[in-house]
C-alpha positions as CSV (number, residue, x, y, z in Angstrom):
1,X,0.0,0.0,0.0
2,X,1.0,3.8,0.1
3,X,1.2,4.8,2.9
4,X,1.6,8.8,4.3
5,X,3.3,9.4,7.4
6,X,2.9,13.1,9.5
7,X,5.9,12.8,11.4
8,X,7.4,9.4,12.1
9,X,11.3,10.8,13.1
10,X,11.0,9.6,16.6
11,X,10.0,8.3,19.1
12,X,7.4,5.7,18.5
13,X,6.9,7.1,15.4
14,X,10.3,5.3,14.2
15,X,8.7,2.1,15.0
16,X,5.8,2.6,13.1
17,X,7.8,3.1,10.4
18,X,10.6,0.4,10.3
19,X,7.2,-2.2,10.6
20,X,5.0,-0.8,7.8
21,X,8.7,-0.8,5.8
22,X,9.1,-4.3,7.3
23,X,5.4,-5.4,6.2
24,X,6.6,-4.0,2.3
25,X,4.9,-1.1,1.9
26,X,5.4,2.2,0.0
27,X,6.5,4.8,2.6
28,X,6.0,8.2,2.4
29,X,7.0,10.9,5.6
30,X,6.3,14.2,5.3
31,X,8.1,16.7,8.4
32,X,9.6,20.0,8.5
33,X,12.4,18.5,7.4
34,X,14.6,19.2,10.5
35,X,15.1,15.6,11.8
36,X,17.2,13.1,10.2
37,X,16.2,9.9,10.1
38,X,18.3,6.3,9.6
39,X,15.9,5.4,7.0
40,X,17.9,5.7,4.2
41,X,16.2,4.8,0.3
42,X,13.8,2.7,2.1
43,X,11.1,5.5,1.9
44,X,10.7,9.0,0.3
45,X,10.4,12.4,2.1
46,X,8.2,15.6,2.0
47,X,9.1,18.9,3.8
48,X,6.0,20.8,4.5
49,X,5.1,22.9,7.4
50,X,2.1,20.6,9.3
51,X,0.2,24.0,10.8
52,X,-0.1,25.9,7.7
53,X,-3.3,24.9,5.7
54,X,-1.5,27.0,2.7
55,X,1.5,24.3,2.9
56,X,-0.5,21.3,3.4
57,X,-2.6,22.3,0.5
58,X,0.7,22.9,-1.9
59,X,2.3,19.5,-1.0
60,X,-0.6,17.2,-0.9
61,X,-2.8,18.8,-4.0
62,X,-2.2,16.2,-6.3
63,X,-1.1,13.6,-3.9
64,X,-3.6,10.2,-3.0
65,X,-2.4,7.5,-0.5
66,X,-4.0,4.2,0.4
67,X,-3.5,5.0,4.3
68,X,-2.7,8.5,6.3
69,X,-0.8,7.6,9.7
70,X,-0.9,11.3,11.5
71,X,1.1,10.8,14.3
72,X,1.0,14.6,15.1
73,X,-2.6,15.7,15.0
74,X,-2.8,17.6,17.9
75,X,-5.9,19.5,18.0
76,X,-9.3,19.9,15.3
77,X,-7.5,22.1,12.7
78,X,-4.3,19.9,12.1
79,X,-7.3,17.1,11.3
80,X,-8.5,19.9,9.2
81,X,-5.5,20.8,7.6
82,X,-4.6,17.2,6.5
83,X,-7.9,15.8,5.8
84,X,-8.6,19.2,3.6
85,X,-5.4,18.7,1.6
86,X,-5.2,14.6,1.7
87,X,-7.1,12.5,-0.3
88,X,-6.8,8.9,1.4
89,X,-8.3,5.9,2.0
90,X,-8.0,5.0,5.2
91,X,-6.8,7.9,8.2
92,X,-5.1,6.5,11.7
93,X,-4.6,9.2,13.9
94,X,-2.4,9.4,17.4
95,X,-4.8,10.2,20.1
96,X,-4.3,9.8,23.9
97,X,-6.1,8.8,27.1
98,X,-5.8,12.6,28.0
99,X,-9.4,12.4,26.0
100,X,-11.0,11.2,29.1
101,X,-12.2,13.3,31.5
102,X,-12.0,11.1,34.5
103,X,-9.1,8.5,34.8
104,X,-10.0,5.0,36.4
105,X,-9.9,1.8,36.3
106,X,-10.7,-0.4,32.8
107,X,-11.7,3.1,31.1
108,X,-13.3,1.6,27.7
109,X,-13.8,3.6,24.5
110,X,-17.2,5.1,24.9
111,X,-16.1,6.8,28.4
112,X,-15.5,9.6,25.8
113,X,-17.6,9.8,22.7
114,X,-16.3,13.0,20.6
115,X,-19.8,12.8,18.8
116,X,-21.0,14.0,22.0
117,X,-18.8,17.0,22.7
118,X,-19.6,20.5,20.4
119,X,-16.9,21.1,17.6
120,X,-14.7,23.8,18.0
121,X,-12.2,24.9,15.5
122,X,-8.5,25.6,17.4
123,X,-4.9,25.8,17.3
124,X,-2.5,24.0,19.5
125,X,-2.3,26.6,22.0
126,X,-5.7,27.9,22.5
127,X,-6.5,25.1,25.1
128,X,-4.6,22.3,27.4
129,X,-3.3,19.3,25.9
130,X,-6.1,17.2,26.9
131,X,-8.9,19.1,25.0
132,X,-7.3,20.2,22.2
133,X,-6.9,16.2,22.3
134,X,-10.6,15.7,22.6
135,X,-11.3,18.7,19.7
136,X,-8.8,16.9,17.2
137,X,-11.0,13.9,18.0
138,X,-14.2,15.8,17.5
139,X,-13.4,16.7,14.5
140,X,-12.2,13.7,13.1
141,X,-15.6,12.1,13.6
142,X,-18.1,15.2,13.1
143,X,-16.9,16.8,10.4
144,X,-15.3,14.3,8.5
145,X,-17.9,11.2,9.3
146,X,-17.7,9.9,6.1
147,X,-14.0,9.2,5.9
148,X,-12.9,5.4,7.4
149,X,-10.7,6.3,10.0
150,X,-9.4,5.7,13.5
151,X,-8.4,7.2,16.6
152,X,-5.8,5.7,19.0
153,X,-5.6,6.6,22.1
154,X,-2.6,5.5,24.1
155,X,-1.6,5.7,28.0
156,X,1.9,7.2,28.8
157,X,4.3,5.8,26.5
158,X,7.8,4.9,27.8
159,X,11.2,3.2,26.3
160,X,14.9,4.3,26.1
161,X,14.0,6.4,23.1
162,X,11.6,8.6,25.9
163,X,12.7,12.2,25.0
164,X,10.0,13.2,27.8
165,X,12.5,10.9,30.3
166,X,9.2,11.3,32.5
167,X,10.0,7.6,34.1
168,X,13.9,8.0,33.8
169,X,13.1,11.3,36.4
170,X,12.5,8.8,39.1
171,X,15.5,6.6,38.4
172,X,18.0,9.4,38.2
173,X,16.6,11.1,41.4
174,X,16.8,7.8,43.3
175,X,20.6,7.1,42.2
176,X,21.6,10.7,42.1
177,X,19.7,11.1,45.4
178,X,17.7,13.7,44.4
179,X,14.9,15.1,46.5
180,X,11.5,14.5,44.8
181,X,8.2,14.8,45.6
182,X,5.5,12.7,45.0
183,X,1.8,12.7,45.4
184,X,0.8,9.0,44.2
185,X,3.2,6.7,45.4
186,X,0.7,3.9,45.4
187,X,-1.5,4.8,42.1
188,X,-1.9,1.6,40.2
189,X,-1.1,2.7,36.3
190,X,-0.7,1.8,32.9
191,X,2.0,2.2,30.3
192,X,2.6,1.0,26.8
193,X,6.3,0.9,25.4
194,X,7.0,3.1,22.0
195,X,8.1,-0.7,20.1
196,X,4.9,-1.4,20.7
197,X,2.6,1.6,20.4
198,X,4.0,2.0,17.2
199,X,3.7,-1.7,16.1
200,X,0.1,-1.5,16.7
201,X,-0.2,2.0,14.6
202,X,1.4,-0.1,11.5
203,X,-1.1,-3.0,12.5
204,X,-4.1,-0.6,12.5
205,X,-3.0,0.6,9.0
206,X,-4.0,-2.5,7.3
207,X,-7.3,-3.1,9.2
208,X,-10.6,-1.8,8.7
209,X,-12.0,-1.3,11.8
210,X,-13.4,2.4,12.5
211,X,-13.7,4.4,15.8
212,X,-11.5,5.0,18.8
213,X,-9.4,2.5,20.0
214,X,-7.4,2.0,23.5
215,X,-3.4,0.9,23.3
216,X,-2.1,0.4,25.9
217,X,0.0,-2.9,27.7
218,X,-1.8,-5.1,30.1
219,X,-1.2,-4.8,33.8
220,X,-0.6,-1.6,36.1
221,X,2.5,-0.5,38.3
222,X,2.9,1.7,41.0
223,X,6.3,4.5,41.6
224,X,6.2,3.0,44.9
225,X,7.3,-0.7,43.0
226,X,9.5,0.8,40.3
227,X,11.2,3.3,43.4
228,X,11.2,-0.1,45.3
229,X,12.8,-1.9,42.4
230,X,15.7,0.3,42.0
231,X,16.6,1.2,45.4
232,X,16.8,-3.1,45.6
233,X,18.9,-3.2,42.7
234,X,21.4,0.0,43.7
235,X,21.5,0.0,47.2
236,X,20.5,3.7,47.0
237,X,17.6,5.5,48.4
238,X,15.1,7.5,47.6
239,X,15.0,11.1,48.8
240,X,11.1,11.9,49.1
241,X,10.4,15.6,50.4
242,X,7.7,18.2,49.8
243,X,10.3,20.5,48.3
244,X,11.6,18.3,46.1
245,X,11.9,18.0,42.4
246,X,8.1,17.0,41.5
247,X,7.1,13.9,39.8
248,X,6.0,14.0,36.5
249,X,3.3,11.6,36.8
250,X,2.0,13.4,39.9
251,X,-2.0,13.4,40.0
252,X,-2.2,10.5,38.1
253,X,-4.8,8.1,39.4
254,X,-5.4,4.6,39.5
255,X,-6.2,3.8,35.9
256,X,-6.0,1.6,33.1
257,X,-6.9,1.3,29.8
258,X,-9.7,-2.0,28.9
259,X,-7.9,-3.0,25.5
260,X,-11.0,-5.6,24.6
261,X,-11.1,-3.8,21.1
262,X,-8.6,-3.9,20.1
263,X,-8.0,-7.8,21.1
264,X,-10.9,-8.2,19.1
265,X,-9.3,-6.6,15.9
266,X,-6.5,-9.1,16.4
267,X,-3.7,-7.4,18.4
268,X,-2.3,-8.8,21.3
269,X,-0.2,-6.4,24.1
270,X,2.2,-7.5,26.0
271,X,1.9,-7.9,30.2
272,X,3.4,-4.5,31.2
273,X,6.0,-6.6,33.9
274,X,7.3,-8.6,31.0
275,X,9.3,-5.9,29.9
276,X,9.0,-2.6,32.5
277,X,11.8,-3.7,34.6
278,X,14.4,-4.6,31.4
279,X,13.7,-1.0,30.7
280,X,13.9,-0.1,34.1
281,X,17.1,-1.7,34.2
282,X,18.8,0.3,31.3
283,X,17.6,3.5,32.6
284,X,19.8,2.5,35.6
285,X,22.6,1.7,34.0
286,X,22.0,5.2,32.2
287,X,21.9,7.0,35.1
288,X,25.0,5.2,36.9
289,X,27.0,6.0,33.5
Protein backbone atom coordinates (compact mmCIF):
# COMPACT_ATOMS: atom_id res chain seq x y z
CA UNK A 1 0.00 0.00 0.00
CA UNK A 2 1.05 3.75 0.13
CA UNK A 3 1.17 4.79 2.89
CA UNK A 4 1.58 8.80 4.27
CA UNK A 5 3.26 9.38 7.45
CA UNK A 6 2.92 13.06 9.51
CA UNK A 7 5.87 12.85 11.39
CA UNK A 8 7.41 9.36 12.13
CA UNK A 9 11.30 10.81 13.11
CA UNK A 10 11.05 9.61 16.61
CA UNK A 11 10.00 8.28 19.07
CA UNK A 12 7.36 5.68 18.47
CA UNK A 13 6.94 7.08 15.44
CA UNK A 14 10.28 5.26 14.24
CA UNK A 15 8.68 2.09 14.96
CA UNK A 16 5.81 2.65 13.14
CA UNK A 17 7.80 3.10 10.37
CA UNK A 18 10.60 0.38 10.33
CA UNK A 19 7.16 -2.24 10.64
CA UNK A 20 4.99 -0.81 7.78
CA UNK A 21 8.73 -0.81 5.80
CA UNK A 22 9.10 -4.31 7.33
CA UNK A 23 5.43 -5.36 6.15
CA UNK A 24 6.58 -3.95 2.27
CA UNK A 25 4.93 -1.11 1.88
CA UNK A 26 5.42 2.20 0.01
CA UNK A 27 6.48 4.84 2.58
CA UNK A 28 5.95 8.17 2.43
CA UNK A 29 7.03 10.86 5.56
CA UNK A 30 6.28 14.17 5.34
CA UNK A 31 8.09 16.66 8.42
CA UNK A 32 9.65 20.01 8.48
CA UNK A 33 12.44 18.51 7.39
CA UNK A 34 14.63 19.16 10.53
CA UNK A 35 15.07 15.65 11.81
CA UNK A 36 17.17 13.06 10.16
CA UNK A 37 16.23 9.87 10.08
CA UNK A 38 18.25 6.29 9.59
CA UNK A 39 15.90 5.40 7.00
CA UNK A 40 17.91 5.65 4.15
CA UNK A 41 16.22 4.81 0.34
CA UNK A 42 13.80 2.74 2.15
CA UNK A 43 11.07 5.48 1.92
CA UNK A 44 10.67 8.99 0.30
CA UNK A 45 10.43 12.36 2.06
CA UNK A 46 8.22 15.63 1.97
CA UNK A 47 9.09 18.85 3.76
CA UNK A 48 6.00 20.78 4.54
CA UNK A 49 5.12 22.90 7.37
CA UNK A 50 2.15 20.58 9.29
CA UNK A 51 0.23 24.00 10.77
CA UNK A 52 -0.10 25.89 7.66
CA UNK A 53 -3.32 24.92 5.65
CA UNK A 54 -1.51 26.96 2.73
CA UNK A 55 1.47 24.32 2.85
CA UNK A 56 -0.50 21.27 3.38
CA UNK A 57 -2.56 22.34 0.51
CA UNK A 58 0.66 22.92 -1.88
CA UNK A 59 2.29 19.53 -0.99
CA UNK A 60 -0.57 17.24 -0.90
CA UNK A 61 -2.81 18.79 -4.04
CA UNK A 62 -2.16 16.19 -6.35
CA UNK A 63 -1.13 13.63 -3.94
CA UNK A 64 -3.55 10.20 -2.97
CA UNK A 65 -2.39 7.51 -0.53
CA UNK A 66 -4.01 4.25 0.45
CA UNK A 67 -3.53 4.95 4.25
CA UNK A 68 -2.70 8.47 6.32
CA UNK A 69 -0.82 7.63 9.66
CA UNK A 70 -0.88 11.27 11.52
CA UNK A 71 1.12 10.81 14.31
CA UNK A 72 0.97 14.56 15.07
CA UNK A 73 -2.61 15.65 15.02
CA UNK A 74 -2.83 17.60 17.88
CA UNK A 75 -5.92 19.54 18.02
CA UNK A 76 -9.31 19.91 15.29
CA UNK A 77 -7.53 22.13 12.75
CA UNK A 78 -4.34 19.88 12.15
CA UNK A 79 -7.29 17.12 11.33
CA UNK A 80 -8.49 19.88 9.16
CA UNK A 81 -5.46 20.84 7.63
CA UNK A 82 -4.57 17.17 6.52
CA UNK A 83 -7.93 15.76 5.78
CA UNK A 84 -8.65 19.19 3.63
CA UNK A 85 -5.45 18.73 1.64
CA UNK A 86 -5.17 14.60 1.74
CA UNK A 87 -7.15 12.49 -0.34
CA UNK A 88 -6.84 8.88 1.44
CA UNK A 89 -8.32 5.89 2.00
CA UNK A 90 -8.04 5.00 5.17
CA UNK A 91 -6.76 7.93 8.22
CA UNK A 92 -5.13 6.47 11.70
CA UNK A 93 -4.58 9.24 13.87
CA UNK A 94 -2.38 9.37 17.43
CA UNK A 95 -4.80 10.22 20.09
CA UNK A 96 -4.31 9.75 23.92
CA UNK A 97 -6.08 8.84 27.12
CA UNK A 98 -5.85 12.58 27.97
CA UNK A 99 -9.37 12.41 25.99
CA UNK A 100 -11.02 11.16 29.10
CA UNK A 101 -12.19 13.34 31.50
CA UNK A 102 -12.02 11.06 34.47
CA UNK A 103 -9.05 8.47 34.81
CA UNK A 104 -9.97 5.02 36.41
CA UNK A 105 -9.86 1.77 36.33
CA UNK A 106 -10.74 -0.37 32.84
CA UNK A 107 -11.74 3.11 31.13
CA UNK A 108 -13.28 1.62 27.69
CA UNK A 109 -13.78 3.58 24.55
CA UNK A 110 -17.23 5.09 24.95
CA UNK A 111 -16.10 6.81 28.43
CA UNK A 112 -15.52 9.63 25.76
CA UNK A 113 -17.59 9.76 22.69
CA UNK A 114 -16.28 12.98 20.64
CA UNK A 115 -19.85 12.80 18.76
CA UNK A 116 -21.02 14.03 22.04
CA UNK A 117 -18.80 17.02 22.69
CA UNK A 118 -19.62 20.50 20.40
CA UNK A 119 -16.90 21.15 17.65
CA UNK A 120 -14.70 23.79 17.99
CA UNK A 121 -12.16 24.93 15.47
CA UNK A 122 -8.52 25.60 17.44
CA UNK A 123 -4.91 25.77 17.27
CA UNK A 124 -2.49 24.02 19.47
CA UNK A 125 -2.28 26.64 21.99
CA UNK A 126 -5.68 27.87 22.54
CA UNK A 127 -6.54 25.06 25.07
CA UNK A 128 -4.56 22.32 27.40
CA UNK A 129 -3.25 19.26 25.90
CA UNK A 130 -6.07 17.24 26.93
CA UNK A 131 -8.91 19.11 25.02
CA UNK A 132 -7.33 20.18 22.17
CA UNK A 133 -6.85 16.23 22.25
CA UNK A 134 -10.61 15.74 22.64
CA UNK A 135 -11.35 18.72 19.71
CA UNK A 136 -8.77 16.92 17.19
CA UNK A 137 -11.03 13.89 17.96
CA UNK A 138 -14.23 15.77 17.45
CA UNK A 139 -13.35 16.74 14.46
CA UNK A 140 -12.21 13.73 13.11
CA UNK A 141 -15.61 12.11 13.58
CA UNK A 142 -18.08 15.17 13.06
CA UNK A 143 -16.89 16.80 10.41
CA UNK A 144 -15.32 14.35 8.50
CA UNK A 145 -17.94 11.17 9.35
CA UNK A 146 -17.67 9.92 6.09
CA UNK A 147 -13.97 9.17 5.89
CA UNK A 148 -12.90 5.40 7.41
CA UNK A 149 -10.69 6.32 9.95
CA UNK A 150 -9.42 5.72 13.49
CA UNK A 151 -8.40 7.23 16.61
CA UNK A 152 -5.79 5.68 19.00
CA UNK A 153 -5.63 6.59 22.07
CA UNK A 154 -2.64 5.45 24.12
CA UNK A 155 -1.56 5.67 28.03
CA UNK A 156 1.92 7.19 28.84
CA UNK A 157 4.25 5.83 26.48
CA UNK A 158 7.84 4.86 27.78
CA UNK A 159 11.15 3.17 26.28
CA UNK A 160 14.91 4.28 26.15
CA UNK A 161 13.98 6.35 23.14
CA UNK A 162 11.58 8.59 25.89
CA UNK A 163 12.74 12.16 25.04
CA UNK A 164 10.01 13.24 27.76
CA UNK A 165 12.55 10.89 30.26
CA UNK A 166 9.21 11.34 32.53
CA UNK A 167 10.03 7.64 34.06
CA UNK A 168 13.92 8.05 33.75
CA UNK A 169 13.10 11.30 36.36
CA UNK A 170 12.51 8.83 39.06
CA UNK A 171 15.49 6.59 38.35
CA UNK A 172 18.04 9.35 38.17
CA UNK A 173 16.63 11.05 41.40
CA UNK A 174 16.83 7.83 43.30
CA UNK A 175 20.60 7.08 42.19
CA UNK A 176 21.60 10.66 42.09
CA UNK A 177 19.75 11.10 45.42
CA UNK A 178 17.71 13.68 44.42
CA UNK A 179 14.86 15.15 46.53
CA UNK A 180 11.54 14.53 44.80
CA UNK A 181 8.18 14.78 45.60
CA UNK A 182 5.51 12.74 44.97
CA UNK A 183 1.85 12.71 45.40
CA UNK A 184 0.76 8.98 44.16
CA UNK A 185 3.19 6.69 45.37
CA UNK A 186 0.70 3.88 45.38
CA UNK A 187 -1.51 4.81 42.08
CA UNK A 188 -1.91 1.61 40.15
CA UNK A 189 -1.07 2.68 36.30
CA UNK A 190 -0.68 1.76 32.86
CA UNK A 191 2.03 2.18 30.32
CA UNK A 192 2.60 1.00 26.85
CA UNK A 193 6.31 0.94 25.45
CA UNK A 194 7.00 3.10 22.03
CA UNK A 195 8.09 -0.71 20.10
CA UNK A 196 4.91 -1.43 20.67
CA UNK A 197 2.65 1.56 20.40
CA UNK A 198 4.04 1.95 17.17
CA UNK A 199 3.65 -1.72 16.10
CA UNK A 200 0.14 -1.45 16.66
CA UNK A 201 -0.22 2.01 14.61
CA UNK A 202 1.36 -0.07 11.50
CA UNK A 203 -1.12 -2.96 12.46
CA UNK A 204 -4.08 -0.57 12.47
CA UNK A 205 -3.02 0.56 9.05
CA UNK A 206 -3.95 -2.51 7.29
CA UNK A 207 -7.34 -3.13 9.20
CA UNK A 208 -10.62 -1.83 8.72
CA UNK A 209 -11.95 -1.31 11.76
CA UNK A 210 -13.37 2.43 12.55
CA UNK A 211 -13.72 4.39 15.78
CA UNK A 212 -11.47 5.03 18.82
CA UNK A 213 -9.42 2.48 19.99
CA UNK A 214 -7.41 1.98 23.54
CA UNK A 215 -3.43 0.87 23.34
CA UNK A 216 -2.10 0.38 25.88
CA UNK A 217 -0.05 -2.95 27.74
CA UNK A 218 -1.80 -5.14 30.13
CA UNK A 219 -1.19 -4.78 33.84
CA UNK A 220 -0.58 -1.61 36.08
CA UNK A 221 2.49 -0.48 38.34
CA UNK A 222 2.92 1.67 40.98
CA UNK A 223 6.34 4.45 41.57
CA UNK A 224 6.25 3.01 44.88
CA UNK A 225 7.33 -0.71 43.03
CA UNK A 226 9.52 0.82 40.32
CA UNK A 227 11.23 3.28 43.42
CA UNK A 228 11.25 -0.11 45.29
CA UNK A 229 12.84 -1.95 42.44
CA UNK A 230 15.71 0.34 41.95
CA UNK A 231 16.62 1.22 45.42
CA UNK A 232 16.82 -3.15 45.60
CA UNK A 233 18.95 -3.20 42.72
CA UNK A 234 21.44 0.00 43.67
CA UNK A 235 21.52 0.03 47.21
CA UNK A 236 20.50 3.70 47.03
CA UNK A 237 17.60 5.54 48.45
CA UNK A 238 15.07 7.55 47.57
CA UNK A 239 14.95 11.11 48.79
CA UNK A 240 11.13 11.90 49.06
CA UNK A 241 10.40 15.56 50.39
CA UNK A 242 7.71 18.25 49.84
CA UNK A 243 10.28 20.47 48.29
CA UNK A 244 11.61 18.29 46.07
CA UNK A 245 11.94 18.03 42.42
CA UNK A 246 8.12 17.04 41.47
CA UNK A 247 7.10 13.93 39.81
CA UNK A 248 6.01 14.03 36.48
CA UNK A 249 3.27 11.61 36.79
CA UNK A 250 2.03 13.40 39.87
CA UNK A 251 -1.98 13.43 40.05
CA UNK A 252 -2.22 10.52 38.09
CA UNK A 253 -4.84 8.10 39.38
CA UNK A 254 -5.40 4.62 39.53
CA UNK A 255 -6.18 3.82 35.93
CA UNK A 256 -5.98 1.62 33.06
CA UNK A 257 -6.87 1.26 29.82
CA UNK A 258 -9.75 -1.96 28.91
CA UNK A 259 -7.91 -2.98 25.53
CA UNK A 260 -10.98 -5.63 24.57
CA UNK A 261 -11.10 -3.78 21.08
CA UNK A 262 -8.57 -3.90 20.14
CA UNK A 263 -7.98 -7.83 21.10
CA UNK A 264 -10.91 -8.17 19.05
CA UNK A 265 -9.30 -6.59 15.93
CA UNK A 266 -6.47 -9.08 16.44
CA UNK A 267 -3.71 -7.44 18.41
CA UNK A 268 -2.34 -8.83 21.32
CA UNK A 269 -0.21 -6.39 24.10
CA UNK A 270 2.22 -7.48 25.95
CA UNK A 271 1.89 -7.93 30.24
CA UNK A 272 3.42 -4.50 31.18
CA UNK A 273 5.98 -6.61 33.89
CA UNK A 274 7.26 -8.57 31.03
CA UNK A 275 9.27 -5.93 29.87
CA UNK A 276 8.95 -2.60 32.49
CA UNK A 277 11.81 -3.74 34.60
CA UNK A 278 14.36 -4.57 31.43
CA UNK A 279 13.74 -1.03 30.71
CA UNK A 280 13.92 -0.08 34.06
CA UNK A 281 17.15 -1.69 34.25
CA UNK A 282 18.78 0.29 31.31
CA UNK A 283 17.65 3.52 32.56
CA UNK A 284 19.75 2.50 35.57
CA UNK A 285 22.62 1.66 34.03
CA UNK A 286 22.00 5.25 32.20
CA UNK A 287 21.86 7.00 35.10
CA UNK A 288 25.00 5.22 36.86
CA UNK A 289 26.96 6.00 33.50
Amino acid sequence: MEILVLGGTKYFGIHMVEELIKKGHNVTIATRGLTKDTYGNSIRRLVVERNSAKSMAEVFSNNTYDVVCDNIAYCSNDVKYALDSIKCKRYVMTSSMSVYDDLHVNIIESDFNPLEKPLKWCDRADYPYNEVKRLAECALFQAYSSQNSVAVRFPFVIGTDDYTKRLYFYIEHVIKGLPMFIDNMDAQMEFVSSNEAGRFLAFLAEQEGTGAVNGSSTGTISLREIITYVEGKTGRRAVLSKEGDKGPYNGAPDYSLNTRLAAEWKFDFSPLKSWIYDLIDKHIQEAMA
